[in-house]
N, C-alpha and C positions, 0 to 999 in steps of 0.2 A: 504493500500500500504506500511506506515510504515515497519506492519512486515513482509511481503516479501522479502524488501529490510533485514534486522537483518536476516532474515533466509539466504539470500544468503553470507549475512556478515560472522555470522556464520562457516557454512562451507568452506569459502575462508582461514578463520583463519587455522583450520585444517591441509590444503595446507601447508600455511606456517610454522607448525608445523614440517610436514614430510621433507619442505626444509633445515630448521634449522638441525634435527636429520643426513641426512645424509652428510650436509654439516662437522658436527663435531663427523660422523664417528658413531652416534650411529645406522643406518641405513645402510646395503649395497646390491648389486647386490642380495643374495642369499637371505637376508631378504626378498626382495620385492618379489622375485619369488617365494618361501613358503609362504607369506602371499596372493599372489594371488593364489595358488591354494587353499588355507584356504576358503577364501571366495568365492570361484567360485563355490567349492565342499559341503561347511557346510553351513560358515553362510548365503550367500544370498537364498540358500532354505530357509533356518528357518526363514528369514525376510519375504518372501514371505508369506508361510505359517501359521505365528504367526499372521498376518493384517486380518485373516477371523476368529480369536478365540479368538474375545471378548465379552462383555456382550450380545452383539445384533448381528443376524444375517441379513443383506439386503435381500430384496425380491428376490425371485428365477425365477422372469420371466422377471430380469434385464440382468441372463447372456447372454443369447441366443444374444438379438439385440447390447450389448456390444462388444462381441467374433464378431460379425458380422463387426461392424465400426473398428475395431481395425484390424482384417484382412483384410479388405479391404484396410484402409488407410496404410499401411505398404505395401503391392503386388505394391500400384499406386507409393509410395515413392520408393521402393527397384527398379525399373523401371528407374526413373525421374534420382535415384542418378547414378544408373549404368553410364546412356547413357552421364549423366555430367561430370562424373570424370575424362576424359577425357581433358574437358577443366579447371580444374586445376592445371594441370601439363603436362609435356613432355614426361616425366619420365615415360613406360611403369610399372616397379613396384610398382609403388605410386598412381597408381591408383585407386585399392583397396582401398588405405586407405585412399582418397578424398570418394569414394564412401560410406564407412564405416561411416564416422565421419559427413556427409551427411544424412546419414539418421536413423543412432541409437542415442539418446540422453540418459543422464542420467536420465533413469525413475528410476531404483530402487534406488540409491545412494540418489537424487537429487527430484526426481520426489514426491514422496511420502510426505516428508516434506512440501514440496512447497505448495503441494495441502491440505494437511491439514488444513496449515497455512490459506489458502484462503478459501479454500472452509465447511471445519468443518475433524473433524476425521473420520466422517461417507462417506466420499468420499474416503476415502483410499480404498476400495472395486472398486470401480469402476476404482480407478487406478489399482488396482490389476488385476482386469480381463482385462481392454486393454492392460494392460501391458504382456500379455499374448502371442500378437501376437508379440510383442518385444523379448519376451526371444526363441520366436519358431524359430524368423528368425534370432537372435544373435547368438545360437547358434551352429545353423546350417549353414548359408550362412556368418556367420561372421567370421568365421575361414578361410574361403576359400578367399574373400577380404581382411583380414588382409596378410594370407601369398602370395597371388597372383603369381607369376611367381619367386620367391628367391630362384629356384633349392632345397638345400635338406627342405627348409618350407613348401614346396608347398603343398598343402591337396586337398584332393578328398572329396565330401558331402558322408556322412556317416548318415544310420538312427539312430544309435546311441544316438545322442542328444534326442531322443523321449523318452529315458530312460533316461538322467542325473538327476542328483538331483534336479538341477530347476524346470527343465520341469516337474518331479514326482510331485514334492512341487505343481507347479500348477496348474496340474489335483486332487491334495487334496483339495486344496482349492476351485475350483469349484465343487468338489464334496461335501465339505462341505456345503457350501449355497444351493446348489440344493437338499437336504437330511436335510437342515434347523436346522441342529444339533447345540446344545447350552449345555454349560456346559460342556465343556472339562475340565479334571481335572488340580488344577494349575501344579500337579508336570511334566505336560508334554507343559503345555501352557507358563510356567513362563521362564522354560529351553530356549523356543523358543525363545521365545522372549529378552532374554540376549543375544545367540548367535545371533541371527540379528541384532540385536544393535551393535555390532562388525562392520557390513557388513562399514556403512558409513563413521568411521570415518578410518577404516582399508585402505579402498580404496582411499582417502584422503590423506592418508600419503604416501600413496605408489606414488600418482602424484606427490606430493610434493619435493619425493626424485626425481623423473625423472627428473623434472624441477631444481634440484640441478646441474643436470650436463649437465648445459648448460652455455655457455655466456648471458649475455644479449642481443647482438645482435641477437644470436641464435634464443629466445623468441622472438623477437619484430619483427625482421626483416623482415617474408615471406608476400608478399603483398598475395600471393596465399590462406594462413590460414586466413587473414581478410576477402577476397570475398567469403571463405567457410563460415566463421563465421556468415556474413549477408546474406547468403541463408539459412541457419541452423536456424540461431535466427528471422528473419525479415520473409522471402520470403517463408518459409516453411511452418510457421505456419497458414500463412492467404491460401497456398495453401490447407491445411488440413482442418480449418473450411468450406472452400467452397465445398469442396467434401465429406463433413461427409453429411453437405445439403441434399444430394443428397441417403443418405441412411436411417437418423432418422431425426425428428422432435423436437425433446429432446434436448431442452437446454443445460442442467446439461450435459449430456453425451456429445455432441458437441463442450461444453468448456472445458472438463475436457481434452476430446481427443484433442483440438488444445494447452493446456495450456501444456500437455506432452509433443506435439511435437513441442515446445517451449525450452525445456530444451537443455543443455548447452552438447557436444559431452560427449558418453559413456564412462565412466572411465574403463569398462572392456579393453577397444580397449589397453590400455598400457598391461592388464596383459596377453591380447594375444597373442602381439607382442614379451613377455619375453616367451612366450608358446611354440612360431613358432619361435623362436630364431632372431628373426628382429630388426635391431635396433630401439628403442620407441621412438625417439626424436622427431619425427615428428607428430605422436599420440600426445605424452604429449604436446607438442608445443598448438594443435589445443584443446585439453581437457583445457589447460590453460589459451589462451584467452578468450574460450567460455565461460569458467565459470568466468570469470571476468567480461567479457562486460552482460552476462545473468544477473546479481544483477540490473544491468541498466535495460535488454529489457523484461524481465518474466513483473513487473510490465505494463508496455505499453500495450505489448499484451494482459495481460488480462482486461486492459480497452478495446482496442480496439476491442475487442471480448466483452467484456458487449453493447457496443455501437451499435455493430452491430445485437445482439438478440433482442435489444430495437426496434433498426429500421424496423428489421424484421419481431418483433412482437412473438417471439417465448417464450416462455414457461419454 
């Protein structure tokens, strides 16, 4: 548990590295907006992609019932958040982004460390592919809930995302495992893996400035991002291990999938917001307590999900 808590520490620092730079101006508007298309286009592919090109490749009769839990639990969440977002706000506009921060967490930023930390480096595959159904539905229905009804934001679902560079990154990656290939050359694995390395702490500085330009009341004040926060952190995730139940038997996959949807709101939702031209304070607001109170609730939850495979009896 130690190092979960150091890992969330960690990256909290980060935060407050991006809050420092644009507080004294070495950070501004147009940085952030460059640097989030940097990492939405480059490095968060190559992060993706570089997690399936290491020494060993995972078994290939993992993808299939993975891509399965992972779609599914995401269809039942994009549902629950919809019909909820509602009752976070009044605010016809803001309801997208109650639904949004509801139900996307930070799996690549956030997610992938976390689980390492806990579970070995050998599970980062298994976050890679549930995280599959995350970048299907972030990129596609996330832009559409991020700009919801803002007149000229507003966006129409586009197939397009089935081509973005994510989405490609993670049809390579499943295609890597499932063709079991090993031994990518470093000058093309080592590349990756630098530029994805970028992806966390880039994204990190970028919240940090957001939350620079705010009061502190701004931050603290919305009782509304607190009740998001413990449906997000608390209520969410015990809803996803009960319904994973329900499609595998697989321990390891059933924690791995409730421990993601544990993580703390997507940090993309800020660089969508500078995308669809909206103002982010309210994103970063919710990206900012979550991952504050998360150093606290990741640990919990994943006792409480050991506790309950014991009792269960599963495997």
């Amino acid at each position: 548990m130690d190092n979960i808590f150091l890992q969330m520490a960690i990256l909290f620092v980060i935060i407050v590295v991006g809050f420092i730079a644009r507080k004294t101006k070495l950070q501004d508007h147009v940085f952030d907006r460059t640097l989030s298309r940097f990492i939405i286009y480059i490095s968060c592919p190559c992060l993706v992609l570089s997690s399936v090109l290491g020494d060993t490749v995972p078994p290939r009769e993992l993808v299939i019932p993975l891509i399965a839990v992972g779609l599914a639990s995401y269809v039942v969440v994009l549902l629950v958040a919809w019909l909820c977002g509602r009752l976070f706000t009044h605010k016809a506009e803001d309801r997208g982004l109650y639904s949004f921060m509801l139900t996307f967490g930070n799996v690549g930023f956030i997610g992938y460390p976390v689980v390492a930390a806990i579970f070995g480096h050998e599970a980062i595959f298994y976050a890679s592919v549930l995280n599959f159904a995350n970048s299907l539905f972030i990129y596609s229905l996330g832009p559409i809930l991020v700009a919801g009804k803002s007149g000229e934001s507003k966006q129409k679902l586009s197939l397009t995302f089935l081509i973005s560079p994510v989405m490609c990154a993670s049809y390579l990656s499943i295609g890597i495992v499932l063709l079991q290939y090993q031994g990518c050359p470093r000058i093309i694995s080592e590349p990756l893996q630098l530029l994805g390395s970028i992806t966390v702490p880039g994204a990190l500085l970028i919240i940090g400035s957001s939350i620079a330009q705010m009061s502190p009341r701004q931050i603290l004040g919305n009782i509304s991002i607190y009740v998001m926060c413990f449906c997000r952190l608390f209520i969410l995730p015990l809803f996803v291990y009960f319904f994973s139940l329900l499609i595998t038997d697989s321990a390891l996959v059933i924690t791995i999938n409730t421990v993601l949807f544990a993580m703390p709101v997507a940090t993309v939702g800020v660089m969508m917001c500078l995308m669809a031209n909206r103002d982010e304070m309210l994103m970063a607001k919710g990206i900012f307590i979550s991952t504050l109170l998360s150093m606290l609730t990741i640990p919990y939850v994943v006792v409480a999900v050991q506790m309950l495979n014991k009792w269960l009896g599963l495997e």
